[in-house]
C-alpha positions as CSV (number, residue, x, y, z in Angstrom):
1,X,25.2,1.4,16.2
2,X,27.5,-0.8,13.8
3,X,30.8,0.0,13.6
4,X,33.3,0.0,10.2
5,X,33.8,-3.8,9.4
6,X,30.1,-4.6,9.9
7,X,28.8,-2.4,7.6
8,X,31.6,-3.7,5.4
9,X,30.4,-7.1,5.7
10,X,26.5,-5.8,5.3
11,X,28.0,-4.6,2.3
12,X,28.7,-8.1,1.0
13,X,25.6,-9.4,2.1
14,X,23.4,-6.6,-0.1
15,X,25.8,-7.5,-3.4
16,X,25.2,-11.1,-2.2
17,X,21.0,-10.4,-2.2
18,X,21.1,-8.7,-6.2
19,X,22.4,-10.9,-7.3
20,X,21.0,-11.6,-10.9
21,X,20.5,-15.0,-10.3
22,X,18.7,-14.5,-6.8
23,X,16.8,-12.1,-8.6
24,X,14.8,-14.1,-11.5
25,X,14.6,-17.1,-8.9
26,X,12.5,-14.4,-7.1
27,X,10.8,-13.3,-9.6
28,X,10.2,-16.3,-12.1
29,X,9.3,-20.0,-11.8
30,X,7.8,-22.3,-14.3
31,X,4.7,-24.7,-13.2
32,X,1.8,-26.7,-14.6
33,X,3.1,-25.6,-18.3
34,X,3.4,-21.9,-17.6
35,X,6.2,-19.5,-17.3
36,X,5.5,-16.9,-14.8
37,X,7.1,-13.1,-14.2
38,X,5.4,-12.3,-10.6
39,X,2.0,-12.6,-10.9
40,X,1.9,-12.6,-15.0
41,X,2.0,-16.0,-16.4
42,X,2.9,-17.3,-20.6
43,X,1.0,-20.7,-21.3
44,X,3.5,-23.1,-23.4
45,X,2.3,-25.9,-24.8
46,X,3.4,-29.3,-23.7
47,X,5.0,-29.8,-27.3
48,X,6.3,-26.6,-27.2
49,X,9.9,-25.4,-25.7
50,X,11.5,-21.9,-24.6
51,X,14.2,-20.4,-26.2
52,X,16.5,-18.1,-24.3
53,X,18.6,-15.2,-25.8
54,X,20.7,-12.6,-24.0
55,X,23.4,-10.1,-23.9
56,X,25.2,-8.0,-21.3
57,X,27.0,-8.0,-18.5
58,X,25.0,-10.6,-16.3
59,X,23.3,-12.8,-19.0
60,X,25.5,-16.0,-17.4
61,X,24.3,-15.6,-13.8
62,X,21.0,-14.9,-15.5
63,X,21.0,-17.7,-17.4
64,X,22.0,-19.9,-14.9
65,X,19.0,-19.3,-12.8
66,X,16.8,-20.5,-15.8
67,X,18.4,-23.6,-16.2
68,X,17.8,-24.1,-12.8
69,X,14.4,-23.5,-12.9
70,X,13.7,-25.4,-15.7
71,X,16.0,-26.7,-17.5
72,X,14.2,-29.8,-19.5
73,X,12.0,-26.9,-20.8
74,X,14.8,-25.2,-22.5
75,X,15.4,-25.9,-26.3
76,X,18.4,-24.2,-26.7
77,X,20.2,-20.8,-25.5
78,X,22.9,-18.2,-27.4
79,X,24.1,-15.9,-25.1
80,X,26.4,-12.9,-25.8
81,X,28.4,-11.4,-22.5
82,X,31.4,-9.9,-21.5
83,X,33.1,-12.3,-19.0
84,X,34.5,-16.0,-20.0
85,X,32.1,-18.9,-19.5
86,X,32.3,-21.0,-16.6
87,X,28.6,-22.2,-16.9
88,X,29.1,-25.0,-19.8
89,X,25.7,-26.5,-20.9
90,X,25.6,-29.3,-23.7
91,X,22.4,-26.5,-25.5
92,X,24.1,-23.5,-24.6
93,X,26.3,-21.4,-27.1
94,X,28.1,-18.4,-25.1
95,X,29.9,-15.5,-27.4
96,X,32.2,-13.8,-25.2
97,X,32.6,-10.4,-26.9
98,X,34.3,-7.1,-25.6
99,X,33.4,-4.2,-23.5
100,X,33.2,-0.6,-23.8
101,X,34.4,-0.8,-27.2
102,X,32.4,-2.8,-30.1
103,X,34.8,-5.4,-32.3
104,X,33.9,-8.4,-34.6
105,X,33.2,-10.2,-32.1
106,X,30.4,-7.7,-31.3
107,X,29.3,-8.0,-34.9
108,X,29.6,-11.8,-34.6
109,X,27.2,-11.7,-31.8
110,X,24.9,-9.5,-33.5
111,X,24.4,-11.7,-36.6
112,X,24.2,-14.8,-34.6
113,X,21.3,-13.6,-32.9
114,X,19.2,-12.2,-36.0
115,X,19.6,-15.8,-37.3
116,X,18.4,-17.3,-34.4
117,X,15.6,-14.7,-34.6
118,X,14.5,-15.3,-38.2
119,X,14.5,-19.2,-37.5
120,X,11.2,-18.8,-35.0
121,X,8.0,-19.7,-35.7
122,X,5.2,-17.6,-34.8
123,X,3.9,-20.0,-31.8
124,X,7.8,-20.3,-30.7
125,X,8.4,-18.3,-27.5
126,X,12.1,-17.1,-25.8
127,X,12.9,-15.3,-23.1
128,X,15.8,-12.3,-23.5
129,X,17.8,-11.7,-20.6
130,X,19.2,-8.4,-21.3
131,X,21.6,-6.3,-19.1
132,X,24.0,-3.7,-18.7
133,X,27.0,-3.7,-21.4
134,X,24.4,-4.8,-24.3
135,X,25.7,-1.2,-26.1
136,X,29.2,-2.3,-26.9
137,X,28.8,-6.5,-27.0
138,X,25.8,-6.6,-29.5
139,X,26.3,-4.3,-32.9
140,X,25.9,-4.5,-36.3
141,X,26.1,-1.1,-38.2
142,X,23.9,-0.2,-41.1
143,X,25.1,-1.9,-44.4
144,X,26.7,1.4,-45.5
145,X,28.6,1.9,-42.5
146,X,31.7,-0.1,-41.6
147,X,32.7,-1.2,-38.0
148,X,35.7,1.2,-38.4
149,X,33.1,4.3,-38.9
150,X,31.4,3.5,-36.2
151,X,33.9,2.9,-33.9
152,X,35.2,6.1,-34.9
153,X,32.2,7.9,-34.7
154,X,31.4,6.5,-31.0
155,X,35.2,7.3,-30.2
156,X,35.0,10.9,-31.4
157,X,30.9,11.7,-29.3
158,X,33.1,10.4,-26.1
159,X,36.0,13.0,-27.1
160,X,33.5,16.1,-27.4
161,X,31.6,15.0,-24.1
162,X,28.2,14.5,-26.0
163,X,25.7,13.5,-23.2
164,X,24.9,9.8,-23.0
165,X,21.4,10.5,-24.4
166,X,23.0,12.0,-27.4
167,X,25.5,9.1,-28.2
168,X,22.8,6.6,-27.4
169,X,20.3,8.1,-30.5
170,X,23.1,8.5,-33.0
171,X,24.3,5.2,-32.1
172,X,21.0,3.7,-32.5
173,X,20.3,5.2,-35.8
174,X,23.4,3.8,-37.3
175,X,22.7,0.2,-36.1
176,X,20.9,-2.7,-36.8
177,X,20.3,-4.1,-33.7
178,X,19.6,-1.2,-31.2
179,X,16.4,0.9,-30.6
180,X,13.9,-1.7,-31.1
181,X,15.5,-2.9,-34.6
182,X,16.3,-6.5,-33.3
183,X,12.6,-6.9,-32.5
184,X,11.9,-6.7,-36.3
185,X,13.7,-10.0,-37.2
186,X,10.7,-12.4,-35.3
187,X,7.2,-13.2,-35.6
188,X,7.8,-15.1,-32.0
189,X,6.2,-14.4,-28.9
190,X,8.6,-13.4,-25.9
191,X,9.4,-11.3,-22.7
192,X,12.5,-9.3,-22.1
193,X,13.8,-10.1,-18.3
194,X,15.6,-6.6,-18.0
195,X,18.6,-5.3,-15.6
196,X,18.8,-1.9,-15.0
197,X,22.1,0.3,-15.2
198,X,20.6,3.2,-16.3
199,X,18.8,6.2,-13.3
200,X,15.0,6.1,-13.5
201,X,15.1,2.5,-15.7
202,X,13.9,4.1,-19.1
203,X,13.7,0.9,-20.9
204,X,14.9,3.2,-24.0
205,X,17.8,3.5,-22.3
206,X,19.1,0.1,-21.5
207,X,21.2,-1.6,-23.2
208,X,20.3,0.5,-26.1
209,X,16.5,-1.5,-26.2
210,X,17.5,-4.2,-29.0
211,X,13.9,-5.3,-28.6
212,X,11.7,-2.1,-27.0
213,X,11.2,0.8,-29.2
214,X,12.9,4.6,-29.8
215,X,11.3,7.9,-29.8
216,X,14.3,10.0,-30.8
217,X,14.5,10.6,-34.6
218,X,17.7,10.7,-37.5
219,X,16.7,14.3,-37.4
220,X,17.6,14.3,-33.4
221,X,20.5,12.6,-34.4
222,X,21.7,14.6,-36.8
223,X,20.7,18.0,-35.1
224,X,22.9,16.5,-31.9
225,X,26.0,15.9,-34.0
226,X,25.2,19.6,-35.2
227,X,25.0,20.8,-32.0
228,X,28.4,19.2,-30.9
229,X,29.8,20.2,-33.8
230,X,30.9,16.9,-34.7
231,X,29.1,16.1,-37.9
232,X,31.7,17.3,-40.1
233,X,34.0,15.3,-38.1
234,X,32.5,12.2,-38.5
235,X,33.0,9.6,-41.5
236,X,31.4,10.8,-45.0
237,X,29.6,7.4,-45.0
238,X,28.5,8.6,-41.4
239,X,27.0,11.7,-42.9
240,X,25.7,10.5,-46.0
241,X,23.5,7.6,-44.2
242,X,21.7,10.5,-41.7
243,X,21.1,12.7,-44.5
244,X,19.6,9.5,-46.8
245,X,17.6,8.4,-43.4
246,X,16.2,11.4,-42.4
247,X,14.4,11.7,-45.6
248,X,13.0,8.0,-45.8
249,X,10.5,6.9,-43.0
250,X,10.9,3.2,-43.6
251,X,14.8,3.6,-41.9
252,X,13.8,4.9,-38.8
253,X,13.7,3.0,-35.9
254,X,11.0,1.6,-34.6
255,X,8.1,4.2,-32.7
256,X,6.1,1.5,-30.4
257,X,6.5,-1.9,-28.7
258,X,6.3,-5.2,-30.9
259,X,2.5,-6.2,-29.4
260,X,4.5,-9.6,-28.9
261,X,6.9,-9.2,-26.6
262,X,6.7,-7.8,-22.8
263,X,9.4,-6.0,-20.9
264,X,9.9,-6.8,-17.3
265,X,12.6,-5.4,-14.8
266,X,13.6,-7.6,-12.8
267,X,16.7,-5.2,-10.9
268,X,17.6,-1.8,-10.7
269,X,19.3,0.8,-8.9
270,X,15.6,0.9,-6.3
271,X,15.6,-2.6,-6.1
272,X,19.5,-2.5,-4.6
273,X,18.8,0.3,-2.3
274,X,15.1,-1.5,-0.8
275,X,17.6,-5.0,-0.5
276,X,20.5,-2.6,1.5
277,X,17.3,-1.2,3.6
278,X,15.7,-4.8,4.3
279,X,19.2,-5.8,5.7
280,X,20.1,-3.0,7.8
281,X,16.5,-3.0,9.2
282,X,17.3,-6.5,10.6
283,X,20.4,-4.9,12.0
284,X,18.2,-3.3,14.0
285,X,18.6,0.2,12.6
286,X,16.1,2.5,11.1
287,X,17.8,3.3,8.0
288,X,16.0,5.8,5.4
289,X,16.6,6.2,1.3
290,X,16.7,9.8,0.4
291,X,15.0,10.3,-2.6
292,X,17.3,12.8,-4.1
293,X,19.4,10.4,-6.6
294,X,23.6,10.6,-7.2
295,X,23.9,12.1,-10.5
296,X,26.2,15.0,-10.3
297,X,30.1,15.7,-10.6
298,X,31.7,13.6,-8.2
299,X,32.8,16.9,-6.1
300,X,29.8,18.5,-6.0
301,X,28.2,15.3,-4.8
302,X,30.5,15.0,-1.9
303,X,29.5,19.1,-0.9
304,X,25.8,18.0,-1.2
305,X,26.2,14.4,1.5
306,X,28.4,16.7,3.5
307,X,25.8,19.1,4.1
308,X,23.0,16.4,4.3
309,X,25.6,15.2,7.1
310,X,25.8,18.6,8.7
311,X,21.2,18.9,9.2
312,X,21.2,15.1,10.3
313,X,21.6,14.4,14.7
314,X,22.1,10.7,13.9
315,X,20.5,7.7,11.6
316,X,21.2,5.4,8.8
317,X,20.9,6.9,5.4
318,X,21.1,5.0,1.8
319,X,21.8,6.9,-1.1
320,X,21.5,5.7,-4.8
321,X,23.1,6.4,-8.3
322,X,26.1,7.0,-10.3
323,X,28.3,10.2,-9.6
324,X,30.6,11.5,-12.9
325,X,34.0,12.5,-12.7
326,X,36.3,14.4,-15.1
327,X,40.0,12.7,-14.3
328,X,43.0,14.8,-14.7
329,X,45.5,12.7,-13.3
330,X,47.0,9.3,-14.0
331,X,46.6,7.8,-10.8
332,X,44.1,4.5,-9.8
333,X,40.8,4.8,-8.8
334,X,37.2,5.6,-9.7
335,X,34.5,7.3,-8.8
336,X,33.0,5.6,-5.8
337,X,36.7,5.8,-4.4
338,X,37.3,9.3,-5.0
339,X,34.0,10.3,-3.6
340,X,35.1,9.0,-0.2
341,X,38.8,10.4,-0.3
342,X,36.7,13.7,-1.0
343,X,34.4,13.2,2.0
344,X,37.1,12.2,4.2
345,X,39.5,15.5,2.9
346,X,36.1,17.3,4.6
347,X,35.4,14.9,7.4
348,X,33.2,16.7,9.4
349,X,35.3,17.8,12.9
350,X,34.5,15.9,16.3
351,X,31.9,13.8,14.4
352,X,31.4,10.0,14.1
353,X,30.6,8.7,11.0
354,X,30.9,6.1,8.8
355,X,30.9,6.7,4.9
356,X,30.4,3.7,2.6
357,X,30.5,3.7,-1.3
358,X,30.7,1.1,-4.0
359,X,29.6,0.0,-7.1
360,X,27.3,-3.0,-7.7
361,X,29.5,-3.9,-10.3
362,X,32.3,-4.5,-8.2
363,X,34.6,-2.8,-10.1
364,X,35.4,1.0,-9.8
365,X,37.0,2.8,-12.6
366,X,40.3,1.2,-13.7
367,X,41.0,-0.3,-10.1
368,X,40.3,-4.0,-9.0
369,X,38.3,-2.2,-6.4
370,X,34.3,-1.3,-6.0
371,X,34.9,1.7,-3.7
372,X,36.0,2.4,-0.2
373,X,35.0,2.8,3.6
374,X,35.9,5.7,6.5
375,X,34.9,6.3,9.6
376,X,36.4,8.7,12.5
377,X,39.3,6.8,13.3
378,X,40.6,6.6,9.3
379,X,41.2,10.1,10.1
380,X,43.9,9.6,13.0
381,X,45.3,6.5,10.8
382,X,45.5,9.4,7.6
383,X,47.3,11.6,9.6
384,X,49.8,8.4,11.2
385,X,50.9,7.6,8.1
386,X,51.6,11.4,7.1
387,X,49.2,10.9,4.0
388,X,48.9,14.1,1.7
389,X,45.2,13.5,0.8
390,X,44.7,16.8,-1.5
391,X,47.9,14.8,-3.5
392,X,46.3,12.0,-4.1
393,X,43.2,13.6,-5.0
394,X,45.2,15.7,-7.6
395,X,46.6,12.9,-9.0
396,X,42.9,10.7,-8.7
397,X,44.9,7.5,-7.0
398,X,42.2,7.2,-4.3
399,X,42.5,3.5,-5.1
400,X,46.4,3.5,-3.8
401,X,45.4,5.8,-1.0
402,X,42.9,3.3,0.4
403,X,45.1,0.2,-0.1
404,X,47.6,1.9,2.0
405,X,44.9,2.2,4.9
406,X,43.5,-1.7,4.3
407,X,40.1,0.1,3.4
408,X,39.1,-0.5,0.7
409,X,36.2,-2.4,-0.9
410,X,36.9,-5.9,-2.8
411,X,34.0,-8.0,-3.3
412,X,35.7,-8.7,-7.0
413,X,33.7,-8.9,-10.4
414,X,29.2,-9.3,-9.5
415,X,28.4,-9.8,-13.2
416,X,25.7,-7.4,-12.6
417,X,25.5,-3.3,-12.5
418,X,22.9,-1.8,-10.8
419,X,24.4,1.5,-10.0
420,X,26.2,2.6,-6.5
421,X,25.1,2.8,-3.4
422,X,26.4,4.8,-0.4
423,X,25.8,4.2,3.0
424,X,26.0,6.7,5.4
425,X,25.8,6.1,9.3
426,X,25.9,8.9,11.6
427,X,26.1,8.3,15.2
């Protein structure tokens, strides 16, 4: 059985395997005039060239593994991401804009893209790379409403803890560019090369669909804000647009997919936990995912593994998802961290395992850390040291814990976000 610093390193080597740019040169190549998503192939003619759009977290990497594949085919790209641009191309204009929060820059990206929307032909074809972050780095509110209101509106669903489904339909019903709406500016053919940050990879869901389609309504919209009571809270131009919209069909988002363009997935939370599988299997283990998905409170997540722990002899077992926590202190961490300080405050007695969790993103709550790693003997170091761990779960500085105990991991900004992953190895 591995011990704790070679499951560290597999670690590495799974973030290493999604990576969005490994991905699409998996997945797509361009040959005898076609551009081909697995087995589906797009004919462009010979006179004909491909634009390329995109927005989120990844579109650089993503965008980088197009070039590479075929470059002389590409007329021109705009690109709208979070990070700054270290992949300069003489066709390539990059927007960095800013993330969780919308800003100008947000709008500016928004705008840029409708133009180069509305300047397609109908034989013209692009591909959209489209990724997690798209929410907050793309927006353009409807003409009545100002970036302010929005902002404010966005800032007070977080306040009331609306669920993310919630938030996503009001916010999509008082944009431009989300729910399908961005779709509505071309006539061009295209396909939409999608990452997946969101459980079960409801293309609704991700990145707000700019270019898929909505089935929630401004009545679901409104009746949410109702339901939170937060629509007397929000801005009057807020109100007054939802009450306008719900009344007037030819506002409301779009209801199918534009019969011109195709949505593919080319990573998602699966995808990361079959890589982790295919590179522990060569590790000579037998490792298992368990269906059951992360999607709880971070605490009640850690009960739930410790009891899986507690049925299980021995074996390899990869988890998948995104756990939530509620933070009450102002210490460093995040959620993949505090899991583990959790697991380890219940480390199962006389047992021998090793706990793994991280984010794909590589960055864990407001730390420069993905997550963290324990095995038996991080219990004899904890107790060494004289470390309070119930204290530093209080205060949710799991991040400083680990860092005292050289465990934690650091793989730095992926550019990607497929969820977490833990990896749990009972000998």
């Amino acid at each position: 059985m591995l011990n704790k610093e070679q499951l560290e390193n597999i670690f590495s080597s799974i973030l290493e395997e999604i990576h969005p740019k490994k991905l699409i040169k998996k997945q797509c190549k361009f040959e005898n005039d076609k551009f081909y998503v697995n087995s589906e192939s797009f004919e462009i003619p010979k006179n004909k060239k491909i634009h390329i759009f995109g927005s989120g977290k990844a579109v650089l990497s993503m965008a980088e593994a197009l070039y590479e594949i075929m470059e002389e085919k590409i007329d021109k790209a705009l690109l709208v991401g979070a990070y700054e641009n270290n992949f300069k191309k003489q066709n390539l204009t990059y927007i960095k804009s800013t993330h969780p929060l919308p800003s100008q820059k947000s709008v500016k990206g928004a705008k840029a893209l409708i133009k180069e929307f509305e300047s397609l032909d109908e034989d013209d074809f692009f591909i959209y790379l489209l990724s997690g972050g798209n929410s907050a780095l793309v927006e353009l509110p409807a003409d009545e409403i100002s970036l302010e209101e929005f902002q404010e509106t966005t800032k007070l669903m977080l306040e009331n803890s609306m669920p993310i489904e919630s938030i996503n339909c009001v916010r999509k019903h008082i944009s431009q560019v989300k729910g399908g709406r961005l779709a509505r500016f071309t006539k061009a053919k295209g396909v939409v090369l999608t990452l997946s940050d969101v459980l079960g990879d409801n293309l609704e869901a991700i990145g707000s669909a700019p270019l898929y389609f909505d089935s929630t309504t401004f009545q679901d919209a409104f009746d949410d804000l109702k339901k939170y009571n937060i629509f007397e809270k929000v801005p009057n131009s807020v109100q007054n647009y939802l009450q306008k919209a719900i009344k007037s069909k030819d506002l409301e988002t779009p209801k199918s997919e534009s019969s011109n363009i195709k949505h593919y997935l080319i990573g998602s939370n699966d995808i990361l936990l079959n890589e982790a599988k295919n590179i522990l299997e060569k590790k000579n283990l037998n490792p298992i995912i368990v269906d059951e998905k992360i999607d709880d409170d971070v605490e009640l997540v850690c009960k739930n593994l410790l009891q899986f722990c507690k049925e299980k002899k021995e074996g390899c077992f990869i988890f998948g998802g995104e756990a939530t926590v509620n933070v009450s202190g102002n210490g460093k961490g995040g959620r993949n961290q505090h899991l583990v300080l959790s697991f380890l405050n219940s480390y199962p007695k006389d047992e021998n395992i090793i706990f793994l969790s991280g984010a794909s993103d590589g960055i864990d709550g407001n730390s420069d850390a993905c997550g963290a790693i324990i095995d038996k003997d991080t219990v004899k170091k904890v107790q060494e040291l004289n470390l309070d761990i119930k204290k530093y779960m209080e205060d949710f500085d799991s991040n400083n814990f680990f860092d005292k105990l050289n465990q934690l991991l650091k793989p730095g900004p992926t550019h990607n976000n497929m969820l977490d992953i833990v990896i749990i190895l009972k000998n």
